[in-house]
N, C-alpha and C positions, 0 to 999 in steps of 0.2 A: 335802691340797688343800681339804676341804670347809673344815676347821680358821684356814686363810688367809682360804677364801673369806669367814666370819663375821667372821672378825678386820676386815678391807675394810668390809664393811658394818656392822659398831658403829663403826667409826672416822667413817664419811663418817656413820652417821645424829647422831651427836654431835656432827660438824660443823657437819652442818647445824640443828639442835636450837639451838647456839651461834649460829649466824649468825641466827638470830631473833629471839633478844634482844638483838642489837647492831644499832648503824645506825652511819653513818659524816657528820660533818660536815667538809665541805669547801667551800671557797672561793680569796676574794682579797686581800688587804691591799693598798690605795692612800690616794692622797692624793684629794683634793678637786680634780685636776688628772689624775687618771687614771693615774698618775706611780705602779709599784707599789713597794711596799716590803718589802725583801728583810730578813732577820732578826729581823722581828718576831716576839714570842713570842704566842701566841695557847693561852688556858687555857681551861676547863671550869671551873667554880668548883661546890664545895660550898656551903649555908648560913652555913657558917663561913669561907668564902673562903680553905680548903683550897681545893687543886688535883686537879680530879679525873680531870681530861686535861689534853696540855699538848703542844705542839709549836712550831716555827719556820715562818717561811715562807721558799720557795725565792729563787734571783735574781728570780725575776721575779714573786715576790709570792704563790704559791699554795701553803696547806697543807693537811693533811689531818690530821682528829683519826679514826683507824681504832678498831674495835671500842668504839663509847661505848654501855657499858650502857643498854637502857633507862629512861627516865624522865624525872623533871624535875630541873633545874637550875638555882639561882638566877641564875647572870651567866656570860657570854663576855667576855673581857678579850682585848683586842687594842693592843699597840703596843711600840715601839723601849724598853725600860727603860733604854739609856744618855739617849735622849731626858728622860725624866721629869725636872724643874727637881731635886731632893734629889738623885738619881743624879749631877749634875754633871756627866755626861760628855761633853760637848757645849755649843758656843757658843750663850750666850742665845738670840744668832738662832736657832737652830736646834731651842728646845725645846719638846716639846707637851704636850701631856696626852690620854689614851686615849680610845680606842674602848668600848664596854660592850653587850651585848644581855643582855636579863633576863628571866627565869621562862622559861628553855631547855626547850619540850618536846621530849624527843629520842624520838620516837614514831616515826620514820621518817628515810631518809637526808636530809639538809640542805644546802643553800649558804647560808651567808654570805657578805657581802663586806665585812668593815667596813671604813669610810675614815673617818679619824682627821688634825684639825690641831694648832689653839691653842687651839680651847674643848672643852671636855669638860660631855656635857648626860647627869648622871649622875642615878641612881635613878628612872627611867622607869617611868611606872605605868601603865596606862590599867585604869578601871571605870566602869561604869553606874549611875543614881540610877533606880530603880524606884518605879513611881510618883508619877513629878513631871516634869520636863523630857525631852524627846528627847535623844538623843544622848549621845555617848560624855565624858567629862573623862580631859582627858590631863594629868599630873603629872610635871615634871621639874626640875633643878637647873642651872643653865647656869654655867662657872666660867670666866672666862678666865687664861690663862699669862702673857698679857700684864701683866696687872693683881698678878700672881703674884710674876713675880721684879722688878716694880716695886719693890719692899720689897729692902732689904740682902741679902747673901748669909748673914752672921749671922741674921738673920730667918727666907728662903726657905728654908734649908738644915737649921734644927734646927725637926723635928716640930711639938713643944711651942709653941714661940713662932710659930709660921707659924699653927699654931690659936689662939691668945691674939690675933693683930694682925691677921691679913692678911684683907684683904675683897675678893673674887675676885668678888663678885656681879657681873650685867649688870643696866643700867638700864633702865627698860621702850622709852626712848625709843630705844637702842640695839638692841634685841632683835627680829632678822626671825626670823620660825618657819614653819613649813611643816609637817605631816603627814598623811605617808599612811600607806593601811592595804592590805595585799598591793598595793602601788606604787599604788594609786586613789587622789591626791590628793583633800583632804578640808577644806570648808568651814571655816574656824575664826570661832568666834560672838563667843566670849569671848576672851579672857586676862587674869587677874587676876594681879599678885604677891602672894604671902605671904611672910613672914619663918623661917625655919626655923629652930627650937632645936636647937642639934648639942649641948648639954652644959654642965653648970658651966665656967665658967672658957674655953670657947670661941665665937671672936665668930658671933652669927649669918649666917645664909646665905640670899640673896633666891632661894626654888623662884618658879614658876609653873604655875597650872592654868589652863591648855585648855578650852573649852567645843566639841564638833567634833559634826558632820552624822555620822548614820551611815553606812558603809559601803553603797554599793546592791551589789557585785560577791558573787553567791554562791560559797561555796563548800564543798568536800566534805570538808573539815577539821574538825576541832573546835576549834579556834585561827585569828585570826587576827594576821598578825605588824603591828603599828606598828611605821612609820620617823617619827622626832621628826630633822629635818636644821635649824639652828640657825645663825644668823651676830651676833656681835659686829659690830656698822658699825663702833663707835667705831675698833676695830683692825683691822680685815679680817679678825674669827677665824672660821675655820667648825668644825662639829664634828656629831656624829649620833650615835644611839643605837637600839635597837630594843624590842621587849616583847613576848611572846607573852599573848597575850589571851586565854582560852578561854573560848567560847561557851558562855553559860548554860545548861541545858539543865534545865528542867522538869516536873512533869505537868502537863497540861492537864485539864481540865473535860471529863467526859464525860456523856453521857445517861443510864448507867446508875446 
């Protein structure tokens, strides 16, 4: 009996030993209409865009990524892959491009909700200039689908040449932006475009940086999360992305 009794207790304290270094990410998949979306794959991505979790969502949009070790994460990938234009699986009308959240800190359990249309506002940065101006610069890439399979199906469909031709960029004059930070909508001062080098031999890509009001909402994280929520006029695309920010943390100047 004592024999069981220990066996019970190393089992459960291992258990729980385990259950302290894991957290659980869970959420929603929709549209931009609330509308959710059922078999979308939703991953955990390594630095290499290895998979380091990976699950679907149910009929009615909600999954759950269970035991994610902790840590950080470079990107969350959320959407339909018959959806993606190269996938072909699906009528034009019908194709988007993804969802993305990035520098995943998995320090504790999480909601996501990513919703995903026709623009995808990929490589979401947010940092601070110390030393010089207030406020945060946000940095992202806005691509529209529309603009995508505008190009032949020989073009959109083989890698190589869709990176050699296709120019997916939004134009400033097109381009409405929005960001908050933990949902507190946020000032935007600037927006500049830049031109982004993707490589020999591939055509450039128009990013833009943000000049945004800091954050007034405290709080008891060490991160805060940006929402970048993005609309194409030209085609009615919308699209969003997220970033986990983490708060600088210093020494200060003391008396002694």
């Amino acid at each position: 009996m004592k024999k069981i009794i220990l066996t019970l207790l190393f089992s459960y304290l291992i258990g729980y030993i385990n259950a302290q270094e894991t957290i659980t990410i869970s959420g929603r998949v929709t549209d931009f209409d609330g509308n959710p979306i059922d078999s979308s794959i939703v991953k955990l991505n390594y630095p290499d865009f290895s998979t380091a979790y990976e699950t679907y969502t149910d009929k009615d949009g909600y999954y759950t990524l269970k035991g994610v070790k902790k840590g950080k994460y470079t990107s969350l990938f959320a959407m339909r892959f018959k959806e993606y234009p190269r996938s072909n699986g699906v009528p034009e009308k019908d194709m988007r491009l993804e969802f993305w959240g990035w520098n995943i800190i998995a320090d504790r359990d999480l909601t996501i909700n990513p919703r995903y249309h026709k623009l995808e506002t990929y490589g979401t940065t947010v940092f601070q200039e110390f030393g010089g101006s207030s406020g945060l610069f946000v940095y992202f890439r806005p691509m529209s689908v529309t603009k995508y399979i505008s190009y032949s199906k020989e073009v959109y469909l083989n890698k190589a040449e869709a990176e050699r031709q296709v120019d997916i960029s939004i134009a400033p004059e097109n381009l409405d932006v929005k960001v908050f930070a933990d949902e507190e909508p946020l000032k935007i001062n600037s927006i500049k475009r830049v031109d982004v080098f993707m490589g020999k031999g591939i055509s450039e890509i128009a990013g833009y940086v943000l000049q945004v009001d800091n954050p007034t909402k405290k709080t008891d994280k060490p991160y805060i999360i940006f929402r970048v929520e993005a609309e194409n006029k030209e085609y009615n695309e919308k699209g969003e992305s997220i970033y986990f920010y983490e708060i600088p943390q210093f020494n200060e100047r003391t008396n002694n």
